[in-house]
C-alpha positions, 0 to 999 in steps of 0.5 A: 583894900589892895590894888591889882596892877597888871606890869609886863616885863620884857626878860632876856635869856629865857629859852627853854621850859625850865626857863619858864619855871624858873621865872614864874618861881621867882616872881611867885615867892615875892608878896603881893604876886598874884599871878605870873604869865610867861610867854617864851617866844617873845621874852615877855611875863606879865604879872598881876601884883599889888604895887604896894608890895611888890614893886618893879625893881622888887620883881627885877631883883628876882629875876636879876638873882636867877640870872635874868636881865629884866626891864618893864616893857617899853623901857 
């Protein structure tokens, strides 16, 4: 059986609505995603994944590829 985890990442650059898109689709197409919240005003999305699918550095990596510097919150 699968395991939620809940991550926030803090997400640098996001300034506009099509930011927000474009982050909750990065972070949508990775497996093990089930859900993407992203919060303009402070650069924080949080992310219900499965952590044995889709890992920090995977969600990094997403975001890194559509040009976000992006590090879990309180790293």
């Amino acid at each position: 059986m699968s395991n939620t985890k809940e991550t926030i990442l803090s997400v640098d650059g996001m300034s506009c609505s099509a930011c927000v898109r474009h982050v909750e689709a990065a972070l949508g197409k990775l497996d093990g995603v089930r859900a993407v919240e992203v919060k303009l005003d402070d650069g924080k999305v949080r992310v219900e994944h499965d952590p044995s699918r889709a890992t920090i550095d995977d969600m990094i990596q997403a975001l890194d590829a559509e040009g976000y510097e992006s590090r879990a919150a309180g790293a």
